[in-house]
Legacy VTK file of the C-alpha trace (Angstrom):
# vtk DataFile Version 3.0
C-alpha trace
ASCII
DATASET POLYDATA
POINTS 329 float
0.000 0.000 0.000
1.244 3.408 -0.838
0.357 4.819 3.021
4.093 3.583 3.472
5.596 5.851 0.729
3.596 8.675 1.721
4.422 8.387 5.617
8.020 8.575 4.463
7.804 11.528 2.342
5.400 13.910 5.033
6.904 12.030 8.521
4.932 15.341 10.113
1.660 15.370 7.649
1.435 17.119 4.499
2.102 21.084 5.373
-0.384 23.751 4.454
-3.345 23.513 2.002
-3.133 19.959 0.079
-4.134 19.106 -3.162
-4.113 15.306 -3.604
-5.298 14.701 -7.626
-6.255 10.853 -8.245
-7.257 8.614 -4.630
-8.488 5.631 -3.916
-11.759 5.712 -1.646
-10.493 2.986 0.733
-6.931 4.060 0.922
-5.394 5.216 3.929
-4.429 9.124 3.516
-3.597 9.690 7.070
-0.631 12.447 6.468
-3.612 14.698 5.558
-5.670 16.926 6.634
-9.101 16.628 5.644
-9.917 19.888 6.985
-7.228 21.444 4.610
-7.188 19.136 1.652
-8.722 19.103 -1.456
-9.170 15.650 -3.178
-9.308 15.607 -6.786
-10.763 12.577 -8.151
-13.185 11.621 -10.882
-14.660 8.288 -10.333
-17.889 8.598 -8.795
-16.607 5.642 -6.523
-13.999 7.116 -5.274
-15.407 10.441 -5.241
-18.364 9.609 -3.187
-16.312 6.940 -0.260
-13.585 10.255 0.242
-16.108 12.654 0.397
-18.087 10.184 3.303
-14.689 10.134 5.483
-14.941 13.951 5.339
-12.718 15.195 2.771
-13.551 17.756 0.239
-13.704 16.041 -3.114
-14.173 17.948 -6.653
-13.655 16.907 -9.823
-11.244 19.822 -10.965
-9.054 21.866 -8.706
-9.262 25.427 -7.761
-7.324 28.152 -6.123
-3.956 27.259 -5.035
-2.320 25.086 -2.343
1.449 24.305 -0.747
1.665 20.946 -1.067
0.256 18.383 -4.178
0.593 15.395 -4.622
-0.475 13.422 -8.378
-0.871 9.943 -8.053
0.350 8.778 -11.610
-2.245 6.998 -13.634
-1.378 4.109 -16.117
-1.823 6.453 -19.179
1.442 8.401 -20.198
0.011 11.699 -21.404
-3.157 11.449 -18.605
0.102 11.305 -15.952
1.512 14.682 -17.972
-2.066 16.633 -17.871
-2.466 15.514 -14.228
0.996 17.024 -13.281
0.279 20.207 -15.224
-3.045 20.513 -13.832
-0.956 20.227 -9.921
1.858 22.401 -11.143
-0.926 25.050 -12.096
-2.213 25.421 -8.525
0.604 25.423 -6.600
1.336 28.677 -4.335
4.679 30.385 -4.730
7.293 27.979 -3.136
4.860 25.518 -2.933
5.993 21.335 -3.027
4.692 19.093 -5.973
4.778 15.068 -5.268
4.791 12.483 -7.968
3.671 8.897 -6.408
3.174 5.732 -8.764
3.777 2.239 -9.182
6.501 0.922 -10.845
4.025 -0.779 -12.986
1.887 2.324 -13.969
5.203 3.964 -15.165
6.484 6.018 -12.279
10.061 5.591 -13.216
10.035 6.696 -16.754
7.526 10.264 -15.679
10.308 10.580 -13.009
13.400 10.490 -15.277
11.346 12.913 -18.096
10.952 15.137 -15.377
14.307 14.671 -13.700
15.950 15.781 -16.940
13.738 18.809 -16.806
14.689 19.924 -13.457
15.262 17.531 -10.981
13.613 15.492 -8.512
14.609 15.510 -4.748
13.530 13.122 -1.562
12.552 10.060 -3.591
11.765 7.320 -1.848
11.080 3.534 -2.823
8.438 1.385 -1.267
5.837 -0.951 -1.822
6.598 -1.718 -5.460
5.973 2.208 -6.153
8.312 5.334 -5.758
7.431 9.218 -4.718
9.622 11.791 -5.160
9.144 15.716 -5.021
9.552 18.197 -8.242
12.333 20.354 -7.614
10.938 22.695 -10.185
7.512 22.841 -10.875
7.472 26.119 -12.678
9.924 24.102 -15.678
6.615 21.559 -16.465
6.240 21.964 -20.363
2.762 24.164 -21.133
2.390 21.332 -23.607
2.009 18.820 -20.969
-1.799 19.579 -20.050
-4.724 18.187 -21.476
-5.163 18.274 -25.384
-8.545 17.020 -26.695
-8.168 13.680 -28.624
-10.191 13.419 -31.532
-11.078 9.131 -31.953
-13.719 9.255 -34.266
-15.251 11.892 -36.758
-17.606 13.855 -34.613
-16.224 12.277 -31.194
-13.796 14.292 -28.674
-11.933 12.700 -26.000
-9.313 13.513 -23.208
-6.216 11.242 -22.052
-7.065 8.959 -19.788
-10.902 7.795 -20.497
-11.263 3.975 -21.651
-10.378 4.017 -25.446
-9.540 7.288 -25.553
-7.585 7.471 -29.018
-9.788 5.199 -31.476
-13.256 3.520 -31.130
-12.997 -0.054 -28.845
-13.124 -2.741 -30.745
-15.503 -4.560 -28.403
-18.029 -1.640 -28.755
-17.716 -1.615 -32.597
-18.869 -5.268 -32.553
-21.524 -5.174 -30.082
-22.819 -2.083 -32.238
-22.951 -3.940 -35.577
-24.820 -6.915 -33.505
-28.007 -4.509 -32.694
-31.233 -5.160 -34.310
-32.055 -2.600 -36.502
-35.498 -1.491 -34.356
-34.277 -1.149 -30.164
-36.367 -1.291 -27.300
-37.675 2.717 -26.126
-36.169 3.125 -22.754
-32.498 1.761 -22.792
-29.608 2.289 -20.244
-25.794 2.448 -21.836
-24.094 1.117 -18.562
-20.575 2.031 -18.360
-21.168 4.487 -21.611
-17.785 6.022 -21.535
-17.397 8.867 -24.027
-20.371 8.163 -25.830
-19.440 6.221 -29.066
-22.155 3.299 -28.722
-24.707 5.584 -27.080
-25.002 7.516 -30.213
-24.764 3.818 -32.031
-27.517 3.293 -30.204
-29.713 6.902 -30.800
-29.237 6.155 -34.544
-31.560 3.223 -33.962
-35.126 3.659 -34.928
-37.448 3.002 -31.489
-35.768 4.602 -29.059
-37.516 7.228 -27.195
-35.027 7.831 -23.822
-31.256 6.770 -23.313
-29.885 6.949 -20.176
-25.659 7.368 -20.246
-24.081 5.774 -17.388
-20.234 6.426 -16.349
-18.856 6.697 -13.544
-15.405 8.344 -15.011
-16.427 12.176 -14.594
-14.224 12.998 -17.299
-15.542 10.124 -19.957
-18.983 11.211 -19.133
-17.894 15.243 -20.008
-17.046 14.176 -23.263
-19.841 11.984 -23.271
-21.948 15.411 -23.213
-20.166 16.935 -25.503
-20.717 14.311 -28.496
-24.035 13.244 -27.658
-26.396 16.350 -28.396
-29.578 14.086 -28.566
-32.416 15.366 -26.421
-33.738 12.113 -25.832
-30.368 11.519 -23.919
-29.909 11.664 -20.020
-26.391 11.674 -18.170
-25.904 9.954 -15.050
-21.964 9.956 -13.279
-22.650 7.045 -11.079
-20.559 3.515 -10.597
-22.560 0.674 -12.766
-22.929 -1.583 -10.281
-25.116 0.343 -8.098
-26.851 2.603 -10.754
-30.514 2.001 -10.475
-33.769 3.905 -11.949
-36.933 5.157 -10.625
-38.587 2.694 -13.255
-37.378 -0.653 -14.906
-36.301 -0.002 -18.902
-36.619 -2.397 -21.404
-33.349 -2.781 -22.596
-29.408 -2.167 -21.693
-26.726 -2.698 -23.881
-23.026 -2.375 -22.294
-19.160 -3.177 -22.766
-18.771 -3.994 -19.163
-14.961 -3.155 -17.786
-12.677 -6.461 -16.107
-9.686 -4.463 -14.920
-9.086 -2.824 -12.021
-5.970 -0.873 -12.466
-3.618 -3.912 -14.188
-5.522 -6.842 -12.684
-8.175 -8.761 -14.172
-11.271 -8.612 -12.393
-13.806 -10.625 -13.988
-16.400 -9.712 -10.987
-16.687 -6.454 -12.319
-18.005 -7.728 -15.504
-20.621 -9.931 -13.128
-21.700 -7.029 -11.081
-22.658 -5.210 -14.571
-24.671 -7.867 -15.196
-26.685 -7.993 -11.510
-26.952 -4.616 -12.209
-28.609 -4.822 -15.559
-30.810 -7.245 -14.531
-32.171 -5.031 -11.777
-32.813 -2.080 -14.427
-34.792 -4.524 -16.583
-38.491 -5.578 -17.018
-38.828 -9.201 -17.179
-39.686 -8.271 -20.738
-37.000 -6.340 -21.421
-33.129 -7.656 -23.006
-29.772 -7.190 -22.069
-27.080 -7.136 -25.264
-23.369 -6.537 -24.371
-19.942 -7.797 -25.785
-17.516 -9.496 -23.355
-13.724 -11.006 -24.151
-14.458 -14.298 -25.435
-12.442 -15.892 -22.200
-14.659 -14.494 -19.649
-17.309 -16.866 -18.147
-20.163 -14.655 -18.164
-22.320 -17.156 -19.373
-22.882 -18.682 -16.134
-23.347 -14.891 -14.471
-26.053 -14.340 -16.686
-28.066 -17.606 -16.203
-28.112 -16.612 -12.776
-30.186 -13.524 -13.242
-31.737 -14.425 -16.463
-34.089 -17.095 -18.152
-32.932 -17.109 -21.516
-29.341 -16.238 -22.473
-27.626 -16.933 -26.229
-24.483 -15.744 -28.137
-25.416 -13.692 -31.137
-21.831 -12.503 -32.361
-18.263 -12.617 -32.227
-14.850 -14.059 -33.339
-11.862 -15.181 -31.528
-11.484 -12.146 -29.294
-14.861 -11.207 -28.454
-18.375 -11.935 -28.157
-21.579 -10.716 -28.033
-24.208 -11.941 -25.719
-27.893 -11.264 -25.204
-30.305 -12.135 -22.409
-34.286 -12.096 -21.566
-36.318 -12.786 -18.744
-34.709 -10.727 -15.592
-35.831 -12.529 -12.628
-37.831 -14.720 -14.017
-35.505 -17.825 -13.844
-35.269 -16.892 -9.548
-39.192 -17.142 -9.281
-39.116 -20.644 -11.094
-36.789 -21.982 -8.795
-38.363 -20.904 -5.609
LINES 1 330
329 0 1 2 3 4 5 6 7 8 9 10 11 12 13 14 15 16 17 18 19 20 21 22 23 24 25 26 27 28 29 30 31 32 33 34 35 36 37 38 39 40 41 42 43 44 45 46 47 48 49 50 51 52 53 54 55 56 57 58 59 60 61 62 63 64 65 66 67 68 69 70 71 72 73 74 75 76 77 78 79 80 81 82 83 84 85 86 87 88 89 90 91 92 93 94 95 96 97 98 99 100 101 102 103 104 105 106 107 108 109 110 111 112 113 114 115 116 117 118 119 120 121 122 123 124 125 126 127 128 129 130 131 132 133 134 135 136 137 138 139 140 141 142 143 144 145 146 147 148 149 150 151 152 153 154 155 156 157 158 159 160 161 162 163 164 165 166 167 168 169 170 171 172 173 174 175 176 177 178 179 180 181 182 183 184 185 186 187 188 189 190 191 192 193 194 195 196 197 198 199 200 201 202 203 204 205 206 207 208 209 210 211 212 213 214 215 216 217 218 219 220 221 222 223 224 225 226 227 228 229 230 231 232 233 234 235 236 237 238 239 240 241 242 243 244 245 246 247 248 249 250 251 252 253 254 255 256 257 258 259 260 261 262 263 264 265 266 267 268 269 270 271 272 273 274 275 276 277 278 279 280 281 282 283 284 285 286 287 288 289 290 291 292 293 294 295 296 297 298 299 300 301 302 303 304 305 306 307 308 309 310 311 312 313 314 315 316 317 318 319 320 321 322 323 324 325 326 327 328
């Protein structure tokens, strides 16, 4: 756990105003204040567990602060906009922290910036290192966020799932639809709006609700998707419910967190669609062809069948939410 790199690096607790950009909900942050730190972190997760322990949580930073710390994520040029973003609110004389794993790339972003100005008090611990930015004021302009453009019509930022060209996964689960779709439909995990507009181009549908729980997929999200008859919702999947059932979700459910496969993710997306559903309504969604899902779906459904795919992925549909669980009682 990083707790050990950071206790090395503020032995006395992080001084002045903090800025911390990227947390974990569950982590221990115990060298800072929540009464003078500002946590700046975009998964609705994450967001929502910090801001219950009492910190304040945003999803962009203002004013400025004299310490800040940027937990490196695994994309290169997301690290670079996150350590311009910290570099931009930093007091005068201020301290900027870089903390990573050695497996998300902290040692390459740490000898960039070393040959930009230096690095000072690094320390090495739990797989990770964290080291402080002798001078901040040196970060290239060039580093911060540039809009990515994936798609004709389609804007993205560094970072978001599939941020550079349109997933593969979604392309196939797209070209799978039937040509009429259900009228109420929920886009779990939507990202930055590629199927969800895949999905608006289908006759039938009269309400679309976007689903994301990355604050930053789901701005872009709003940006392409200009269709009245879509809703936004930043909320995790899993837990994402409506005030009434739809009658149909189609998804490209994640099964990573951070580097390791987590193929309950994938079944959690799939509770969770079943709960959103009439017993009339259908589930469609695309899955790596090595996942099990299969058997996660005829759990919560009555009739499940494979209606795409190749050797990487396929695409899978289901009827009957609940149904199969009344039978059997």
């Amino acid at each position: 756990m990083r707790i050990s790199r950071l206790e090395l690096a503020f032995p006395a607790g992080a001084p002045g105003r903090a800025l911390i950009l990227g947390a974990d909900g569950a982590e221990d942050l115990s060298p800072f204040d929540p009464a003078s730190t500002l946590i700046v972190e975009g998964m609705a997760q994450h967001h929502d567990a910090l801001k219950a322990r009492g910190f304040r949580v945003a999803t962009s930073a203002e004013g400025s602060f004299d310490t800040a710390l940027v937990t490196l994520p695994r994309a290169r040029e997301a690290a670079r906009a996150r350590i311009a973003a910290a570099a931009a609110h930093l007091a005068p004389g201020g301290a900027l922290w870089i903390d990573g794993q050695k497996t998300d790339g902290v040692e390459s972003v740490l000898k960039e910036i070393k040959a930009l100005g230096g690095i000072s008090d690094m320390q090495s611990k739990a797989h990770g290192k964290i080291a402080r930015i002798e001078n901040p004021s040196r970060i290239p302009a060039d580093w911060a966020a540039r809009p990515l453009s994936p798609a004709p019509g389609f804007t993205t930022v560094p970072g978001v799932f599939s941020a550079e060209s349109v997933d593969a996964g979604s392309a196939m689960l797209a070209a799978a639809l039937p040509e009429k779709l259900p009228t109420r439909i929920v886009d779990l995990g939507a990202g930055w709006g590629w199927l969800s507009a895949q999905i608006l181009g289908r006759p039938g549908v009269a309400r679309l609700h976007l689903v994301e729980a990355d604050h930053a997929a789901l701005e872009c999200a709003r940006a392409n998707v200009t269709d009245p008859r879509a809703m936004f919702h930043w909320a995790d999947a899993r837990s994402f419910r409506l005030p009434e059932p739809v009658n149909g979700v189609i998804m490209n459910p994640p099964f990573h967190t951070g580097r390791a496969a987590d193929p309950g993710l994938g079944a959690a997306f799939i509770q969770a669609a079943a709960g959103l559903l009439t017993t009339a309504g259908r589930l469609w969604m695309v899955a790596n062809r090595h996942l099990p899902y299969e058997t996660e779906l005829a759990r919560h459904f009555a009739e499940v069948a494979e209606i795409g795919g190749d050797n990487r992925f396929k695409v899978l549909t289901a009827t009957g939410a609940g149904a199969r669980n009344r039978r059997t009682r």
